[in-house]
BAFITOR-915914 format. One record per residue (C-alpha): residue number from 0; z, x, y; chain. Coordinates in Angstrom, 3 decimals, padded with zeros to 6 digits. Example, Ala and Ser with C-alpha at 12.3 -4.5 7.8 and 13.67 -1.06 7.14 Angstrom:
<pts>
PT / 0 / 007.800 / 012.300 / -004.500 / A
PT / 1 / 007.140 / 013.670 / -001.060 / A
</pts>
This chain:
<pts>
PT / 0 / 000.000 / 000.000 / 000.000 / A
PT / 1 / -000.281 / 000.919 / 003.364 / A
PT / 2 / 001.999 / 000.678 / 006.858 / A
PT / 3 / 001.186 / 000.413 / 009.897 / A
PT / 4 / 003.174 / 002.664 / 012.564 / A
PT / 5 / 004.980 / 000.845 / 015.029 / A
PT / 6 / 006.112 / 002.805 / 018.083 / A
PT / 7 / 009.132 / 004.676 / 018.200 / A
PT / 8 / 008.782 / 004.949 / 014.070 / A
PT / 9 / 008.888 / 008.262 / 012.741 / A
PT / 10 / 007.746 / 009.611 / 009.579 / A
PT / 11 / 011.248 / 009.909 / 008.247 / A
PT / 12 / 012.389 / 006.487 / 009.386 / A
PT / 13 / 009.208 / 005.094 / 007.268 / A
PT / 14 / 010.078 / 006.959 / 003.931 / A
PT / 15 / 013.824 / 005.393 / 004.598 / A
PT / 16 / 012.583 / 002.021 / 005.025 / A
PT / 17 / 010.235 / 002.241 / 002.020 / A
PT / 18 / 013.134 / 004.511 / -000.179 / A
PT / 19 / 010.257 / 007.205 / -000.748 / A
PT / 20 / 010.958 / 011.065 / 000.370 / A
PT / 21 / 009.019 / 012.223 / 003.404 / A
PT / 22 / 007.629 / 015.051 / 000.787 / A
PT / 23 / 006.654 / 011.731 / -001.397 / A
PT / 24 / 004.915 / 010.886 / 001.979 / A
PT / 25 / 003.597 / 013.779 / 003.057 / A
PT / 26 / 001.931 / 014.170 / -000.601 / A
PT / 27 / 000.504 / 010.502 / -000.421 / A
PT / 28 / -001.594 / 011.354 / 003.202 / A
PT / 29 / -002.817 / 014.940 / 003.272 / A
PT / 30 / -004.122 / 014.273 / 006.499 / A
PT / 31 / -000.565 / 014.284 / 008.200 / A
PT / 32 / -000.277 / 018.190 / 008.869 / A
PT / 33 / 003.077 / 017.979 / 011.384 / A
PT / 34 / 005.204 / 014.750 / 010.519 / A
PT / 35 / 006.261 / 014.600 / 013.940 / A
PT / 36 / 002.348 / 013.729 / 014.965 / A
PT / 37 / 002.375 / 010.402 / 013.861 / A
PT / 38 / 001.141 / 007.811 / 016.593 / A
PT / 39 / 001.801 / 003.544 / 016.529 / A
PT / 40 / -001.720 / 001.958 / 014.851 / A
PT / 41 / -001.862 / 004.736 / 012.609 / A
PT / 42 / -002.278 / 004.007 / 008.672 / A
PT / 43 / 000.010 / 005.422 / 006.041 / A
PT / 44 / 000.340 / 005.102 / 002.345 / A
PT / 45 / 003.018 / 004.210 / 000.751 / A
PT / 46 / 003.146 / 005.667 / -003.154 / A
PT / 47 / 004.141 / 003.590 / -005.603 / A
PT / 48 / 003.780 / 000.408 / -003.989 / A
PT / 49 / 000.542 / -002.298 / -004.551 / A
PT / 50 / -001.150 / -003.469 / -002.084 / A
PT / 51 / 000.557 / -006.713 / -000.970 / A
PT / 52 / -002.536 / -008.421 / -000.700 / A
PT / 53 / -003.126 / -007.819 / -004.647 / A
PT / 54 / 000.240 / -009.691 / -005.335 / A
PT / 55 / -000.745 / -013.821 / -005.415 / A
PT / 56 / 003.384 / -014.220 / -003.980 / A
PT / 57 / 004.972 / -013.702 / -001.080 / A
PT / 58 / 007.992 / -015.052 / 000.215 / A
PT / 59 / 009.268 / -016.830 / 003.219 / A
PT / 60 / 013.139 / -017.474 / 005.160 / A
PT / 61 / 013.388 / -019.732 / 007.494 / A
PT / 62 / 016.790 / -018.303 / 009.531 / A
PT / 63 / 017.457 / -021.599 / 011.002 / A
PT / 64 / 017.101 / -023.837 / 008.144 / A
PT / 65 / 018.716 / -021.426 / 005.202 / A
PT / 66 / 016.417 / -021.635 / 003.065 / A
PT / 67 / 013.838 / -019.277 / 001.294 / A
PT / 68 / 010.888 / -020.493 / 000.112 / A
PT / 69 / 008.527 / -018.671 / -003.090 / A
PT / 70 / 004.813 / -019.255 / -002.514 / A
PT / 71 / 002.242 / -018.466 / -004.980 / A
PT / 72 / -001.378 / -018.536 / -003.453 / A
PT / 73 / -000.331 / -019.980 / -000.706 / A
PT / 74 / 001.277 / -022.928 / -002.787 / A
PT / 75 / 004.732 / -023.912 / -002.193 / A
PT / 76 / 006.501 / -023.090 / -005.669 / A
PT / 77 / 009.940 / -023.569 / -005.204 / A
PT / 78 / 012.625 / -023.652 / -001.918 / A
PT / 79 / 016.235 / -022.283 / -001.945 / A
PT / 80 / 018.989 / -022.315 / -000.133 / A
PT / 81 / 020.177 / -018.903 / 001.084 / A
PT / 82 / 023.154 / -017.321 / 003.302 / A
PT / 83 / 021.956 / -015.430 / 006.418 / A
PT / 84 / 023.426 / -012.828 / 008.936 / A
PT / 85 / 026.063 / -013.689 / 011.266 / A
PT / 86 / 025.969 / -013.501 / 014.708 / A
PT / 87 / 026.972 / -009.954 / 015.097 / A
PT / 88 / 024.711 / -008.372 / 012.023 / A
PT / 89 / 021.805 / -011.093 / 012.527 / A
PT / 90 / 019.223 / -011.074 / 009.875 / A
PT / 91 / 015.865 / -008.806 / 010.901 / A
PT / 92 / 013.039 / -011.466 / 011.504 / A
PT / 93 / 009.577 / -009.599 / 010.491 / A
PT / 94 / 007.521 / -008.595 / 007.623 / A
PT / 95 / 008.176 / -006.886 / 004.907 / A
PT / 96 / 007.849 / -006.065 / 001.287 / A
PT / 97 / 010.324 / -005.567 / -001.606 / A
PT / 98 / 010.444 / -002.011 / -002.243 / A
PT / 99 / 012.656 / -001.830 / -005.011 / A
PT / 100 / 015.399 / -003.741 / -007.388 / A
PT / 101 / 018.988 / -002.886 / -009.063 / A
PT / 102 / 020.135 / -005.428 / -011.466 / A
PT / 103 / 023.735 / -005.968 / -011.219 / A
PT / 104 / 024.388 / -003.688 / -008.400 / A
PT / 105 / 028.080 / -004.498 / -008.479 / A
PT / 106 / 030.352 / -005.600 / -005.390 / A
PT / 107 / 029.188 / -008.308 / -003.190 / A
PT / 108 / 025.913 / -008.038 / -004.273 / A
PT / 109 / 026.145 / -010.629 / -007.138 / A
PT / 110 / 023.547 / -009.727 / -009.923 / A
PT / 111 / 020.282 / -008.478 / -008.713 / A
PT / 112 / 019.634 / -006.552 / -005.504 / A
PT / 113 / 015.877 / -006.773 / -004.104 / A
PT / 114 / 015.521 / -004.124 / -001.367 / A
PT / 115 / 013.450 / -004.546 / 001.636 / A
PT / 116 / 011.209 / -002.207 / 003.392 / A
PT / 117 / 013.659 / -001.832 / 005.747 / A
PT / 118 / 016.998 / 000.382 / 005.240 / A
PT / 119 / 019.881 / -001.168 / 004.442 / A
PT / 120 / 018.896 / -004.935 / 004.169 / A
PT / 121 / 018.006 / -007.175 / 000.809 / A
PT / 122 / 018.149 / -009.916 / -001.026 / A
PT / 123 / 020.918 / -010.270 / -003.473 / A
PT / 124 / 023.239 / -012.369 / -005.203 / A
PT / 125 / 026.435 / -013.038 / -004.301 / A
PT / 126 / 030.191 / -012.848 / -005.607 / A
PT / 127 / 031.114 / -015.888 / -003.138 / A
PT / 128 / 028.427 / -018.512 / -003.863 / A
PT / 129 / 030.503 / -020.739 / -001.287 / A
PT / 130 / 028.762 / -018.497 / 001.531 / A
PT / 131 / 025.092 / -020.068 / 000.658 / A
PT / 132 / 023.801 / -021.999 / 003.475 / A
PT / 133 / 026.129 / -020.136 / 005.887 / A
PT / 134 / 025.488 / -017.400 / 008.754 / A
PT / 135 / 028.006 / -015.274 / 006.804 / A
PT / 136 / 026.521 / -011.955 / 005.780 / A
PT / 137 / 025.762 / -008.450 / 007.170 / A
PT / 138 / 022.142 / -009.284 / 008.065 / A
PT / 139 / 020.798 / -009.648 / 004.114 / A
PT / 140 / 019.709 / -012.428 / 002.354 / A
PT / 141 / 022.304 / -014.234 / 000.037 / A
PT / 142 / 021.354 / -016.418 / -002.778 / A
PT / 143 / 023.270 / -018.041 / -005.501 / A
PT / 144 / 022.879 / -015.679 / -008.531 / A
PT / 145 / 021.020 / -018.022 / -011.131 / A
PT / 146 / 018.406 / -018.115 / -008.134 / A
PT / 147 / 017.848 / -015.002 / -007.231 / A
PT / 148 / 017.579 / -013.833 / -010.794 / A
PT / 149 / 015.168 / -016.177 / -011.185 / A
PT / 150 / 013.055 / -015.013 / -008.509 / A
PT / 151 / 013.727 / -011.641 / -009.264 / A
PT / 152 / 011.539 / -012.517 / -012.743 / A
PT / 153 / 008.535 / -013.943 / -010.603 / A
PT / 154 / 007.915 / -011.466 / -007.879 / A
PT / 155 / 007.127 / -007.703 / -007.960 / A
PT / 156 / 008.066 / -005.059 / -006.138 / A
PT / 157 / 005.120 / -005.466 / -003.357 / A
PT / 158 / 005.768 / -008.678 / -002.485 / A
PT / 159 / 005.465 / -009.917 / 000.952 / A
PT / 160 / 008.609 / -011.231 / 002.745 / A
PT / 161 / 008.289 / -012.753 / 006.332 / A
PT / 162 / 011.210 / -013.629 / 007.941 / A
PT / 163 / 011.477 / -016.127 / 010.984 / A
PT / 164 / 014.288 / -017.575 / 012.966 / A
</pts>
Protein backbone atom coordinates (compact mmCIF):
# COMPACT_ATOMS: atom_id res chain seq x y z
CA UNK A 1 0.00 0.00 0.00
CA UNK A 2 0.92 3.36 -0.28
CA UNK A 3 0.68 6.86 2.00
CA UNK A 4 0.41 9.90 1.19
CA UNK A 5 2.66 12.56 3.17
CA UNK A 6 0.84 15.03 4.98
CA UNK A 7 2.81 18.08 6.11
CA UNK A 8 4.68 18.20 9.13
CA UNK A 9 4.95 14.07 8.78
CA UNK A 10 8.26 12.74 8.89
CA UNK A 11 9.61 9.58 7.75
CA UNK A 12 9.91 8.25 11.25
CA UNK A 13 6.49 9.39 12.39
CA UNK A 14 5.09 7.27 9.21
CA UNK A 15 6.96 3.93 10.08
CA UNK A 16 5.39 4.60 13.82
CA UNK A 17 2.02 5.03 12.58
CA UNK A 18 2.24 2.02 10.24
CA UNK A 19 4.51 -0.18 13.13
CA UNK A 20 7.20 -0.75 10.26
CA UNK A 21 11.07 0.37 10.96
CA UNK A 22 12.22 3.40 9.02
CA UNK A 23 15.05 0.79 7.63
CA UNK A 24 11.73 -1.40 6.65
CA UNK A 25 10.89 1.98 4.92
CA UNK A 26 13.78 3.06 3.60
CA UNK A 27 14.17 -0.60 1.93
CA UNK A 28 10.50 -0.42 0.50
CA UNK A 29 11.35 3.20 -1.59
CA UNK A 30 14.94 3.27 -2.82
CA UNK A 31 14.27 6.50 -4.12
CA UNK A 32 14.28 8.20 -0.57
CA UNK A 33 18.19 8.87 -0.28
CA UNK A 34 17.98 11.38 3.08
CA UNK A 35 14.75 10.52 5.20
CA UNK A 36 14.60 13.94 6.26
CA UNK A 37 13.73 14.96 2.35
CA UNK A 38 10.40 13.86 2.37
CA UNK A 39 7.81 16.59 1.14
CA UNK A 40 3.54 16.53 1.80
CA UNK A 41 1.96 14.85 -1.72
CA UNK A 42 4.74 12.61 -1.86
CA UNK A 43 4.01 8.67 -2.28
CA UNK A 44 5.42 6.04 0.01
CA UNK A 45 5.10 2.35 0.34
CA UNK A 46 4.21 0.75 3.02
CA UNK A 47 5.67 -3.15 3.15
CA UNK A 48 3.59 -5.60 4.14
CA UNK A 49 0.41 -3.99 3.78
CA UNK A 50 -2.30 -4.55 0.54
CA UNK A 51 -3.47 -2.08 -1.15
CA UNK A 52 -6.71 -0.97 0.56
CA UNK A 53 -8.42 -0.70 -2.54
CA UNK A 54 -7.82 -4.65 -3.13
CA UNK A 55 -9.69 -5.33 0.24
CA UNK A 56 -13.82 -5.41 -0.74
CA UNK A 57 -14.22 -3.98 3.38
CA UNK A 58 -13.70 -1.08 4.97
CA UNK A 59 -15.05 0.22 7.99
CA UNK A 60 -16.83 3.22 9.27
CA UNK A 61 -17.47 5.16 13.14
CA UNK A 62 -19.73 7.49 13.39
CA UNK A 63 -18.30 9.53 16.79
CA UNK A 64 -21.60 11.00 17.46
CA UNK A 65 -23.84 8.14 17.10
CA UNK A 66 -21.43 5.20 18.72
CA UNK A 67 -21.64 3.06 16.42
CA UNK A 68 -19.28 1.29 13.84
CA UNK A 69 -20.49 0.11 10.89
CA UNK A 70 -18.67 -3.09 8.53
CA UNK A 71 -19.25 -2.51 4.81
CA UNK A 72 -18.47 -4.98 2.24
CA UNK A 73 -18.54 -3.45 -1.38
CA UNK A 74 -19.98 -0.71 -0.33
CA UNK A 75 -22.93 -2.79 1.28
CA UNK A 76 -23.91 -2.19 4.73
CA UNK A 77 -23.09 -5.67 6.50
CA UNK A 78 -23.57 -5.20 9.94
CA UNK A 79 -23.65 -1.92 12.62
CA UNK A 80 -22.28 -1.95 16.24
CA UNK A 81 -22.31 -0.13 18.99
CA UNK A 82 -18.90 1.08 20.18
CA UNK A 83 -17.32 3.30 23.15
CA UNK A 84 -15.43 6.42 21.96
CA UNK A 85 -12.83 8.94 23.43
CA UNK A 86 -13.69 11.27 26.06
CA UNK A 87 -13.50 14.71 25.97
CA UNK A 88 -9.95 15.10 26.97
CA UNK A 89 -8.37 12.02 24.71
CA UNK A 90 -11.09 12.53 21.81
CA UNK A 91 -11.07 9.88 19.22
CA UNK A 92 -8.81 10.90 15.87
CA UNK A 93 -11.47 11.50 13.04
CA UNK A 94 -9.60 10.49 9.58
CA UNK A 95 -8.60 7.62 7.52
CA UNK A 96 -6.89 4.91 8.18
CA UNK A 97 -6.07 1.29 7.85
CA UNK A 98 -5.57 -1.61 10.32
CA UNK A 99 -2.01 -2.24 10.44
CA UNK A 100 -1.83 -5.01 12.66
CA UNK A 101 -3.74 -7.39 15.40
CA UNK A 102 -2.89 -9.06 18.99
CA UNK A 103 -5.43 -11.47 20.13
CA UNK A 104 -5.97 -11.22 23.74
CA UNK A 105 -3.69 -8.40 24.39
CA UNK A 106 -4.50 -8.48 28.08
CA UNK A 107 -5.60 -5.39 30.35
CA UNK A 108 -8.31 -3.19 29.19
CA UNK A 109 -8.04 -4.27 25.91
CA UNK A 110 -10.63 -7.14 26.15
CA UNK A 111 -9.73 -9.92 23.55
CA UNK A 112 -8.48 -8.71 20.28
CA UNK A 113 -6.55 -5.50 19.63
CA UNK A 114 -6.77 -4.10 15.88
CA UNK A 115 -4.12 -1.37 15.52
CA UNK A 116 -4.55 1.64 13.45
CA UNK A 117 -2.21 3.39 11.21
CA UNK A 118 -1.83 5.75 13.66
CA UNK A 119 0.38 5.24 17.00
CA UNK A 120 -1.17 4.44 19.88
CA UNK A 121 -4.93 4.17 18.90
CA UNK A 122 -7.17 0.81 18.01
CA UNK A 123 -9.92 -1.03 18.15
CA UNK A 124 -10.27 -3.47 20.92
CA UNK A 125 -12.37 -5.20 23.24
CA UNK A 126 -13.04 -4.30 26.43
CA UNK A 127 -12.85 -5.61 30.19
CA UNK A 128 -15.89 -3.14 31.11
CA UNK A 129 -18.51 -3.86 28.43
CA UNK A 130 -20.74 -1.29 30.50
CA UNK A 131 -18.50 1.53 28.76
CA UNK A 132 -20.07 0.66 25.09
CA UNK A 133 -22.00 3.47 23.80
CA UNK A 134 -20.14 5.89 26.13
CA UNK A 135 -17.40 8.75 25.49
CA UNK A 136 -15.27 6.80 28.01
CA UNK A 137 -11.95 5.78 26.52
CA UNK A 138 -8.45 7.17 25.76
CA UNK A 139 -9.28 8.06 22.14
CA UNK A 140 -9.65 4.11 20.80
CA UNK A 141 -12.43 2.35 19.71
CA UNK A 142 -14.23 0.04 22.30
CA UNK A 143 -16.42 -2.78 21.35
CA UNK A 144 -18.04 -5.50 23.27
CA UNK A 145 -15.68 -8.53 22.88
CA UNK A 146 -18.02 -11.13 21.02
CA UNK A 147 -18.12 -8.13 18.41
CA UNK A 148 -15.00 -7.23 17.85
CA UNK A 149 -13.83 -10.79 17.58
CA UNK A 150 -16.18 -11.18 15.17
CA UNK A 151 -15.01 -8.51 13.06
CA UNK A 152 -11.64 -9.26 13.73
CA UNK A 153 -12.52 -12.74 11.54
CA UNK A 154 -13.94 -10.60 8.54
CA UNK A 155 -11.47 -7.88 7.91
CA UNK A 156 -7.70 -7.96 7.13
CA UNK A 157 -5.06 -6.14 8.07
CA UNK A 158 -5.47 -3.36 5.12
CA UNK A 159 -8.68 -2.49 5.77
CA UNK A 160 -9.92 0.95 5.46
CA UNK A 161 -11.23 2.75 8.61
CA UNK A 162 -12.75 6.33 8.29
CA UNK A 163 -13.63 7.94 11.21
CA UNK A 164 -16.13 10.98 11.48
CA UNK A 165 -17.58 12.97 14.29
Amino acid sequence: MYHIVKRGETLAVIAANYRRTLQQLLAANPGITNPALIYPGQRIAIPGLPDPASIPYSISVSLGNKRLSLFRSGTLIKSYPVGIGKMLTQTPVGEYVIVNREPNPGGPYGSMWLSLSKLGYGIHGTNNPASISKAVSKGCIRMHNKDVLELARQVPNGTRVRITR
